[in-house]
C-alpha positions as CSV (number, residue, x, y, z in Angstrom):
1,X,11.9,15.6,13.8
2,X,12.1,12.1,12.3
3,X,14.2,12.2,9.0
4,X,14.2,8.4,8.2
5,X,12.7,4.6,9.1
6,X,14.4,1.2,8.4
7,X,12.4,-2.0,8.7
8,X,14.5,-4.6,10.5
9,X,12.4,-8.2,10.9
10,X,10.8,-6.9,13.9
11,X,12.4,-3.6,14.8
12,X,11.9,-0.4,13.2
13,X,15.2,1.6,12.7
14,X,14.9,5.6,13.5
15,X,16.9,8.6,12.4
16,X,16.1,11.7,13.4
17,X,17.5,15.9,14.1
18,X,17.2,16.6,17.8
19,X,18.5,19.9,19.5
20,X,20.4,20.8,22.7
21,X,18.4,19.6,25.6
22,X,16.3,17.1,23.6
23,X,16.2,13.0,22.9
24,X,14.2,10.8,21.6
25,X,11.4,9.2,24.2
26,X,9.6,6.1,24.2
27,X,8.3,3.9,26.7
28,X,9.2,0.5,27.9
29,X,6.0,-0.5,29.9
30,X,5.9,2.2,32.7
31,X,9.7,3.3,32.2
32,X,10.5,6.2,29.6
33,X,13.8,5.1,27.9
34,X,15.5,8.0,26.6
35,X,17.7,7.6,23.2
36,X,20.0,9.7,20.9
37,X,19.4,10.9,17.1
38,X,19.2,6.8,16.4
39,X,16.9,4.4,17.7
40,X,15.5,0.7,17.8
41,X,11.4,0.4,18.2
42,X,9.5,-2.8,18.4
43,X,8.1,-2.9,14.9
44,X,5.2,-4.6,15.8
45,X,4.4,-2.7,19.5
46,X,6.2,0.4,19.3
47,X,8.0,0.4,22.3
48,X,11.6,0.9,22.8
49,X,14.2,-2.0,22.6
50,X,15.8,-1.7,25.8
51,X,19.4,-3.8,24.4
52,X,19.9,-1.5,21.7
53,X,21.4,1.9,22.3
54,X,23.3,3.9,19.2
55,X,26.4,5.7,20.5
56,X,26.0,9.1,22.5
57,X,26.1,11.6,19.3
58,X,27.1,15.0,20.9
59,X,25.9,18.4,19.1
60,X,28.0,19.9,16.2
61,X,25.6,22.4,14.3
62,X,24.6,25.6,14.9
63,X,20.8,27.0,14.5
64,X,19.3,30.6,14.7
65,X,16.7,32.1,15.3
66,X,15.9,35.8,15.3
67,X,14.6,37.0,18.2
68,X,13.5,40.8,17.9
69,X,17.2,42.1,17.0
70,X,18.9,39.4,18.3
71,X,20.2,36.1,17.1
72,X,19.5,33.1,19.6
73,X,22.1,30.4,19.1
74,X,20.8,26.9,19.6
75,X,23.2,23.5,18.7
76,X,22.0,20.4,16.7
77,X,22.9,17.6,15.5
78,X,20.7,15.3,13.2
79,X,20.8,11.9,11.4
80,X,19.4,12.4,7.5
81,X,19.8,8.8,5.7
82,X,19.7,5.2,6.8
83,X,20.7,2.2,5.4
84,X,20.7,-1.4,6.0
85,X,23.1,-4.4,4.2
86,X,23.6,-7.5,6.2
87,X,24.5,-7.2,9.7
88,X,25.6,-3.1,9.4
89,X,23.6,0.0,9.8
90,X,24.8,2.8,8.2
91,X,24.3,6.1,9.9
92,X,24.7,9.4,7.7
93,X,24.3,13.2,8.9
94,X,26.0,15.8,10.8
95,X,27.2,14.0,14.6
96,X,29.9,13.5,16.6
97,X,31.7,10.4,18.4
98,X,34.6,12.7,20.3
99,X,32.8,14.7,22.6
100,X,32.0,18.2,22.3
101,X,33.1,20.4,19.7
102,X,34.6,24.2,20.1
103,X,32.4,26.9,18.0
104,X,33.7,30.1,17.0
105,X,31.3,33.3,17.1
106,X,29.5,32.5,13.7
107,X,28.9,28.7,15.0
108,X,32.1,27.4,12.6
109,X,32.8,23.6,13.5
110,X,36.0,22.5,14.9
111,X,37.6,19.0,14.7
112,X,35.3,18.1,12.1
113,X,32.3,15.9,12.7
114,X,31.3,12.5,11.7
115,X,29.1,12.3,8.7
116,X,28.8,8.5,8.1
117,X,29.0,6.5,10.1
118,X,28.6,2.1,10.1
119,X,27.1,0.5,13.4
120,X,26.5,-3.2,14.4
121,X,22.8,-3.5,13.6
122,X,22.6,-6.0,16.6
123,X,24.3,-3.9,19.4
124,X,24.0,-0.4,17.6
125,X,27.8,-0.1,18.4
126,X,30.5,1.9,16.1
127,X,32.1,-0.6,13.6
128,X,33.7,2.4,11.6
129,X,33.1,6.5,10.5
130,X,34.2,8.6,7.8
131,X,34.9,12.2,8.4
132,X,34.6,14.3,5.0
133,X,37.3,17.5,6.5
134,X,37.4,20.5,4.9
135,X,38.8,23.9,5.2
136,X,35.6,25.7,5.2
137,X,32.0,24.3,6.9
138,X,31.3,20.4,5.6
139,X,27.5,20.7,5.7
140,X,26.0,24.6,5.7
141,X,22.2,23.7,5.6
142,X,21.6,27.4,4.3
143,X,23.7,26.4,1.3
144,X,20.6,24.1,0.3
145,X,23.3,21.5,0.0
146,X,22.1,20.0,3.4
147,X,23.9,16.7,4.1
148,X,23.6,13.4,3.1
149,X,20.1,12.1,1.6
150,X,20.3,9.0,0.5
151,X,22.8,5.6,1.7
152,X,23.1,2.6,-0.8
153,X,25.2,0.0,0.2
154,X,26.3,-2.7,-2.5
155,X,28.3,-6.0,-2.5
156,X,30.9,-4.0,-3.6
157,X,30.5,-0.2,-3.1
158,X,28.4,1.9,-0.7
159,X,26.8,5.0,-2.6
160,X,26.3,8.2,-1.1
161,X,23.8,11.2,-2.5
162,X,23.8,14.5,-0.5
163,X,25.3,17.6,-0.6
164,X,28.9,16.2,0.0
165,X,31.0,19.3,-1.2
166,X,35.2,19.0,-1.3
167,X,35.8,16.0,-0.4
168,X,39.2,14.8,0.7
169,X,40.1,13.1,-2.6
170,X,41.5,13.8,-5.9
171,X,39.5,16.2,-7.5
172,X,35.9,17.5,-6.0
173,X,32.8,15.4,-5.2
174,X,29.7,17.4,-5.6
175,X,26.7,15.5,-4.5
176,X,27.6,12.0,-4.5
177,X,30.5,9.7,-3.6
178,X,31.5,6.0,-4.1
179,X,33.3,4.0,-1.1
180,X,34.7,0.7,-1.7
181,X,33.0,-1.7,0.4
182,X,35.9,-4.0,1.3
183,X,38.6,-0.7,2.2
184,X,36.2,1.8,3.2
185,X,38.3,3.9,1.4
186,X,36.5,6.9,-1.2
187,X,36.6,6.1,-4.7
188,X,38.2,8.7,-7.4
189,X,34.3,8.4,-9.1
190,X,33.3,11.6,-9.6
191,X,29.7,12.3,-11.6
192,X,30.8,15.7,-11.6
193,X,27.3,17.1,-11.0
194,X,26.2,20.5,-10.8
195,X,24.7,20.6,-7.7
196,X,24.0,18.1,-5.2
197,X,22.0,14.7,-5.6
198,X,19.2,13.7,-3.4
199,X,18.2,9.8,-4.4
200,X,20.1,6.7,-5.5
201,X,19.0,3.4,-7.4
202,X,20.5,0.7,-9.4
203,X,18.6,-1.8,-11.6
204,X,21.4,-4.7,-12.3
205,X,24.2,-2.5,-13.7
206,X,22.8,0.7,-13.9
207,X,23.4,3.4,-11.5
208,X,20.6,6.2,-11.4
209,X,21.2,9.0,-9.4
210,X,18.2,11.9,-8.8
211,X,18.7,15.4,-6.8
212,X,19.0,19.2,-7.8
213,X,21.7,19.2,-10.8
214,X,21.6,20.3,-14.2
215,X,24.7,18.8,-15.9
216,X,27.1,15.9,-15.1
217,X,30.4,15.5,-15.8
218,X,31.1,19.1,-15.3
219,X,29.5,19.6,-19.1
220,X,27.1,17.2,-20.2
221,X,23.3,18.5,-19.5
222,X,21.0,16.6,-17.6
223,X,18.4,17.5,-15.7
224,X,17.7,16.5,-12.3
225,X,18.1,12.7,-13.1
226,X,20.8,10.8,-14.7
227,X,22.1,7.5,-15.6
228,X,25.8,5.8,-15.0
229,X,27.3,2.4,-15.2
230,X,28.1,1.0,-12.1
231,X,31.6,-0.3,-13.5
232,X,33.8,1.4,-10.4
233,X,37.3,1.6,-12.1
234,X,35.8,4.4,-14.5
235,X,32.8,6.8,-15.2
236,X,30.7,6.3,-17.5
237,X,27.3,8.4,-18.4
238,X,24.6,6.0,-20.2
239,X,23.0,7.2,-23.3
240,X,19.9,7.4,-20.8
241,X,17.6,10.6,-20.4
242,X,14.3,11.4,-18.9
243,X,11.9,14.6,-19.4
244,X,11.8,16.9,-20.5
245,X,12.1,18.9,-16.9
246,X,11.6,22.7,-16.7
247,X,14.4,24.2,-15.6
248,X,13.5,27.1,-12.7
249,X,15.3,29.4,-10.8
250,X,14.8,31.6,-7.7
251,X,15.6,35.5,-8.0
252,X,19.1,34.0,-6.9
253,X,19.7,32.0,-9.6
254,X,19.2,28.9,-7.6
255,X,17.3,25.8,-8.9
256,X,13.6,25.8,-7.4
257,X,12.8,22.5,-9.0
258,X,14.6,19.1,-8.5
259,X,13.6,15.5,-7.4
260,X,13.2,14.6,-4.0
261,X,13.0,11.1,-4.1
262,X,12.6,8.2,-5.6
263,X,12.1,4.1,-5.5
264,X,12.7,1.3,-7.7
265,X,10.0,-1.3,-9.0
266,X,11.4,-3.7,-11.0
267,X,11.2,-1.9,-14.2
268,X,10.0,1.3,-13.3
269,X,11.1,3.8,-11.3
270,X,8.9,5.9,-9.2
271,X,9.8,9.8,-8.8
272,X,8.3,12.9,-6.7
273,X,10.0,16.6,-6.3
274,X,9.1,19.8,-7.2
275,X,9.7,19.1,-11.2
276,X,7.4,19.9,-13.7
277,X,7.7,18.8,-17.3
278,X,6.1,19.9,-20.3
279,X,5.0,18.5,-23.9
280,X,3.6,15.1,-24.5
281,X,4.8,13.7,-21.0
282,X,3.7,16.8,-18.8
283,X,4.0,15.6,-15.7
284,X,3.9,17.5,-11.8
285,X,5.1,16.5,-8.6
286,X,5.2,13.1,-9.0
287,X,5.6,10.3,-11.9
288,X,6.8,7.2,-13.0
289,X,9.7,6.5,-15.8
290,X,10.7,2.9,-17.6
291,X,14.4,2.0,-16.6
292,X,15.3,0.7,-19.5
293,X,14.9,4.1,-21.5
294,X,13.6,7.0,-19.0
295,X,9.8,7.3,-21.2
296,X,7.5,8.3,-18.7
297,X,5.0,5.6,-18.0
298,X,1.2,6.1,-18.8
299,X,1.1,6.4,-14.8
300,X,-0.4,9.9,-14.2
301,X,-2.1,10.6,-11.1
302,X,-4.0,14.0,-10.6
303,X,-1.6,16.5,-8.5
304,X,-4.4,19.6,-8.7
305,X,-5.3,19.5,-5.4
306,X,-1.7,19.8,-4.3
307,X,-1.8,23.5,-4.8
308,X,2.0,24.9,-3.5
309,X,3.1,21.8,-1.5
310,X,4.9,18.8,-2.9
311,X,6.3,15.6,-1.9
312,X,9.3,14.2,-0.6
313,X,9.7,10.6,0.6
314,X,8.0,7.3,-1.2
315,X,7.4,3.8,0.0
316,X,6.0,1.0,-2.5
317,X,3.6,-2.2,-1.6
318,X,2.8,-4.9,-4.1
319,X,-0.2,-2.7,-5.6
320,X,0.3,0.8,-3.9
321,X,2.7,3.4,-4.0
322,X,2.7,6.1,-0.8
323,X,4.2,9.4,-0.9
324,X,4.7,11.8,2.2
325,X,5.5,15.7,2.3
326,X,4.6,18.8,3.3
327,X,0.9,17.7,2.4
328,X,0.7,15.2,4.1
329,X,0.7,11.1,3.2
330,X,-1.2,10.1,0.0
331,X,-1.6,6.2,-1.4
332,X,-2.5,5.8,-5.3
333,X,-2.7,2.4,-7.2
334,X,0.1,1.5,-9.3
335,X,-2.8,0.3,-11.5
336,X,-5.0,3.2,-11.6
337,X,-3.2,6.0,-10.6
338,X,-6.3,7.1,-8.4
339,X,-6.2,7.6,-4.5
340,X,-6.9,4.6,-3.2
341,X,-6.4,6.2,0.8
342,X,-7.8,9.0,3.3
343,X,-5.1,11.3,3.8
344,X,-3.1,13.2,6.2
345,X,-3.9,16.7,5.1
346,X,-1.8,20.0,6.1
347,X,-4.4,22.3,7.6
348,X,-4.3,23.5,11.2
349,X,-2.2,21.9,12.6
350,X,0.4,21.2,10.3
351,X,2.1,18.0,9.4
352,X,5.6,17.2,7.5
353,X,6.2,13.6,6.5
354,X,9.8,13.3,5.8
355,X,10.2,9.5,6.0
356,X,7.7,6.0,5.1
357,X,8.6,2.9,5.9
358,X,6.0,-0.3,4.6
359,X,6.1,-3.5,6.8
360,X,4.5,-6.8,5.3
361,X,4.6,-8.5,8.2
362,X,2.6,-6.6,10.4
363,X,1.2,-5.0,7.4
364,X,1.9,-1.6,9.0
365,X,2.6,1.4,7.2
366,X,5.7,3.8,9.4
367,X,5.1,7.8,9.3
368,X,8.0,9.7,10.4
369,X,8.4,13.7,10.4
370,X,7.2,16.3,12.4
371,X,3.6,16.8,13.4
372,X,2.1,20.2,15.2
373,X,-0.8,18.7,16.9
374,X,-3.4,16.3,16.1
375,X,-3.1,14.2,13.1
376,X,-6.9,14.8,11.9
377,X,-6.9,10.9,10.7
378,X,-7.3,9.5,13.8
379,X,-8.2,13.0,16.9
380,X,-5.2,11.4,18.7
381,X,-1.7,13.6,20.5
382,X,1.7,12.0,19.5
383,X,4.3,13.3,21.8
384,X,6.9,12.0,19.6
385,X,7.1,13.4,16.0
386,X,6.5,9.8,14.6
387,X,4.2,6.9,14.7
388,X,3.1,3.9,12.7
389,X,-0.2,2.6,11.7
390,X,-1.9,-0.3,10.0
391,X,-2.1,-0.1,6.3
392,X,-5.1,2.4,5.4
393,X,-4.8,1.7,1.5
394,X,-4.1,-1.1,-0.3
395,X,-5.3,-1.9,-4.4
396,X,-5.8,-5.6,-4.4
397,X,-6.4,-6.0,-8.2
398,X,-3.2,-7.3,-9.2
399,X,-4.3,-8.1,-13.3
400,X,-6.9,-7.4,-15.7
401,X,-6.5,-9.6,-18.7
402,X,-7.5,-7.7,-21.8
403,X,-9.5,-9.8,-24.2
404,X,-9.6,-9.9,-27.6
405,X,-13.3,-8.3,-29.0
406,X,-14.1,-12.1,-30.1
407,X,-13.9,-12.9,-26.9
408,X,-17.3,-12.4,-25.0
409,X,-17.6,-13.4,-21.4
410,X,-21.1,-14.6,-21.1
411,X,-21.4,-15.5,-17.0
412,X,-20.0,-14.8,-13.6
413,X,-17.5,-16.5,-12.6
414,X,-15.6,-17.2,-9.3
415,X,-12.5,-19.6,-9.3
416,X,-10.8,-21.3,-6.4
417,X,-8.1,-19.9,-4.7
418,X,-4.6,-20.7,-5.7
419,X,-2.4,-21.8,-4.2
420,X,-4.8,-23.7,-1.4
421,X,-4.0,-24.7,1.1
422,X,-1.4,-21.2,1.2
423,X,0.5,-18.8,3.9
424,X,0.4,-16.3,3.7
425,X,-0.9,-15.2,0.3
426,X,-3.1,-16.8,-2.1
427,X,-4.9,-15.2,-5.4
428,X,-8.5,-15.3,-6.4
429,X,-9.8,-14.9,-9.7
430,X,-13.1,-14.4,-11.2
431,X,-15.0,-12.9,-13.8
432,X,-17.8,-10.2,-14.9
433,X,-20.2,-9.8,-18.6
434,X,-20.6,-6.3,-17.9
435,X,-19.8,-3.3,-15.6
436,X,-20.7,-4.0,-12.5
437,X,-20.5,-3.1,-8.3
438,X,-18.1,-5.9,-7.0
439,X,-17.9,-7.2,-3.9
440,X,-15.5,-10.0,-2.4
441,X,-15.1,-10.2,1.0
442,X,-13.9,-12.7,3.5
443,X,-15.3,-14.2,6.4
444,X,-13.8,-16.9,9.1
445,X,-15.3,-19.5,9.6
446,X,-18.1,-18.2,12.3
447,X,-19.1,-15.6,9.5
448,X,-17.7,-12.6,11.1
449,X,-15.7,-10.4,8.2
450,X,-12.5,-9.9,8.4
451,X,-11.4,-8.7,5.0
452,X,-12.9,-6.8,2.2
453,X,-11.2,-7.4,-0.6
454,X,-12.8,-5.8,-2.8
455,X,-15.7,-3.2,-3.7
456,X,-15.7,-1.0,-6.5
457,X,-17.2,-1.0,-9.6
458,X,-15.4,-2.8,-12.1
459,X,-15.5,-2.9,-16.1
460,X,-16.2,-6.7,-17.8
461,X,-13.5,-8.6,-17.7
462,X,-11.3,-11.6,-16.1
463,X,-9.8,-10.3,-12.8
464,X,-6.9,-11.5,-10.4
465,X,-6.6,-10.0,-6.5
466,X,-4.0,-10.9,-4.1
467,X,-5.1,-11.7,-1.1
468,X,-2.5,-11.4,1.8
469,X,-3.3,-12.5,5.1
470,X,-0.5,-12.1,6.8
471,X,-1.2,-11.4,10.9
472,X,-4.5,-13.6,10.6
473,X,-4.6,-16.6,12.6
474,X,-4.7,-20.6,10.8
475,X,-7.6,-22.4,10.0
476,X,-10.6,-22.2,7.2
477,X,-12.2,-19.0,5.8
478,X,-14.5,-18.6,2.8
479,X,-15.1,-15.5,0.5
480,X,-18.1,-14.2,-0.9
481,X,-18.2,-12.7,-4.4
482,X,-21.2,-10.5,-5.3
483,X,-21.7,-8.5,-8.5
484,X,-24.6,-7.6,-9.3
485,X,-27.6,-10.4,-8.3
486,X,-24.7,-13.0,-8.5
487,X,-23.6,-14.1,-5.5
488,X,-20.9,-17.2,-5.3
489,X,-18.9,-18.3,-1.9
490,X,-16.0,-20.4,-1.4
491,X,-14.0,-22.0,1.1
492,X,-10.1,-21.6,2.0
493,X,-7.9,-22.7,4.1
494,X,-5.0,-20.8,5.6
495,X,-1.9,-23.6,6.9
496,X,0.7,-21.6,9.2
């Protein structure tokens, strides 16, 4: 199973969980190369990278699986989070660099593993490791508390969300813990959350931090998202709330609801999980919240057809926001809110996506997770529980300028490109009197298409689409704008 992807220029970064017996294949021409939990993939082809080889992880977790009466004991050992900052890789999960470890009857861990650990992201070589000891298990995925989630490394400190319980430091670390990036040494910073955290952010100098918790600072309720400063010499909660999130419990008194994931755009901050919320700003499965205050957006896709299932990773594009999970992979517009994408759907077989990574150089989209069969998408076997495609959604309407009721537009209008000459992205305005099926699509210069840009029907109004064309060869193009019985074309001219 593939637990996460990093984009790296023109390699794509793998994590993954593998068990006894088992490594990660690829192919380099004819030749199967073999690799460990972590691995380096041509971005662009797919295919191993033969010079880079992560250290040999050995297994230091135990699964079982009831056979009948019997328990069958199989060992593990899985990566969780990646993270890239200049010319490191940071590696977190549940591994080992020493060799093989010594297991009691129940499966407890001796010599306690690795659980982060930073590599040379050109060699994939051990630069340094932190080993979180404890006197009981470090990482019991039956706990629900199952490793570390999310890496966020800083100028000055590398975050760390999971389910990090007593860690070696003055006082405990539930959930989350600061390193100083110049020492490596664990920071006495303790968010004193009740529970563990799943997702980390910052927006300049605040620190937002997402997972399955109910209070910080031992006392102060929040719910499944909270805001700190990032000052490091002290803790400070913001006055910074978001919700209001149901609170729900299993017949165990544990939390069923919490957020997965989320990502950062500029001001907003995009979120998906099992939440619900209720009032005003209901809101399920997914959503999107203002930084600067935690309002929910007016950003409200429809979750109905989600029925049970939910989602737990998310990857953003300049118009598109993609979220994977036990559903599948859906794309909606950051402008609509509606699906803008065909969709990996969990029927027979089923498919988990744990992990997206967005390219916009190759303008390939990364799945990673674990897929039973044939994905229905495209009738094709992947041996490998991961593969990439090409973009299959993108909302190219970048602005709608809202005029002012004395304003009437009386014409069609299609504008030149700007800027022009441009690589690899130029924008194209134009405008439409009344509601109306528009088209613009781009042809090269022997009339072939190779883009449509756009076709939907859109409300009057003054429009602007971006208009990447990134993995296009130079030389002149033209598009044609159609709406209605108005048809205008003109040329451009893309300079590499």
């Amino acid at each position: 199973m593939i637990n996460d992807l990093q984009v790296w220029g023109n390699k794509l970064l793998v994590g993954g969980e593998l068990f006894s017996g088992q490594n990660i294949m690829g192919s380099l021409g004819r030749q199967v190369i073999e690799r460990n939990i972590v691995a380096a993939i041509d971005a662009k082809t797919g295919k191993v990278i033969r010079g880079w080889k992560g250290p040999d992880f050995t297994f230091v977790e135990c699964y079982y699986d009831k056979i009948g009466s019997w328990y069958s004991k199989t060992l593990a050992k899985y990566v969780s989070a990646l993270a890239i900052d200049d010319s490191t890789l940071y590696v977190g999960g549940n591994m080992s660099l020493k060799g093989p470890h010594w297991y009691s009857y129940y499966c407890d861990i001796r010599d306690y593993p690795e659980v982060l650990v930073a590599l040379d992201l050109k060699t994939g070589q051990v630069r340094r490791k932190w080993t979180f000891d404890k006197s009981e298990d470090l990482l019991n995925r039956a706990n629900g508390y199952d490793g570390i989630k999310k890496i966020l490394p800083t100028q000055n400190a590398i975050y760390v969300a999971g389910g990090l319980w007593w860690i070696k430091v003055p006082g405990s670390k539930i959930g989350f813990v600061v390193i100083d990036r110049s020492t490596g040494n664990i920071l006495n910073w303790n968010a004193g959350l009740w529970g563990g955290a799943r997702s980390v952010a910052i927006k300049n100098d605040t620190l937002f931090v997402a997972g399955w918790f109910t209070k910080v600072l031992d006392t102060i309720p929040r719910t499944y998202i909270a805001a700190f400063s990032t000052r490091l010499d002290s803790v400070k909660l913001l006055n910074w709330q978001s919700g209001p999130f149901q609170i729900l419990y299993d017949s165990d008194n544990r939390l069923t609801a919490t957020i997965w994931n989320m990502a950062l755009d500029d001001s907003v901050l995009y979120i998906c999980g099992t939440f619900k919320t209720s009032g005003d700003s209901a809101r399920e499965r997914i959503a999107s919240i203002y930084t600067r205050d935690g309002k929910f957006t007016g950003w409200k896709p429809s979750t109905s057809s989600l029925g049970s299932n939910y989602y737990t990773s998310i990857a953003l594009t300049d118009s598109v926001v993609y979220f994977g999970g036990n559903w599948g992979v859906d794309a909606f517009s950051k402008r609509t809110a509606q699906k803008v994408s065909r969709r990996w759907h969990n029927n027979t077989p089923r498919i988990d996506i744990s992990a997206i990574a967005v390219n916009p150089k190759y303008r390939h989209v990364y799945i990673g997770g674990k897929f039973f069969g044939n994905p229905d998408i495209t009738g094709a076997y992947y041996p490998m529980p991961f593969f990439f495609i090409a973009p299959y959604a993108e909302d190219v309407l970048t602005s709608v300028e809202e005029l002012n009721q004395l304003v009437i537009l009386n014409d069609y209008k299609l504008y030149q490109n700007y800027p022009n000459p441009f690589n690899p992205s130029t924008k194209i305005e134009f405008e439409i009197p009344k509601k109306e099926h528009v088209k613009l699509i781009i042809y090269d210069i022997l009339g072939r298409e190779v883009k449509r840009v756009v076709d939907e029907e859109l409300q009057m109004g003054r429009y602007t689409v971006n208009v990447d064309m990134s993995g296009y060869s130079s030389g002149v193009y033209f598009y044609r704008f159609e709406a209605g019985n108005f048809v205008s074309v003109k040329k451009m001219i893309l300079l590499k």
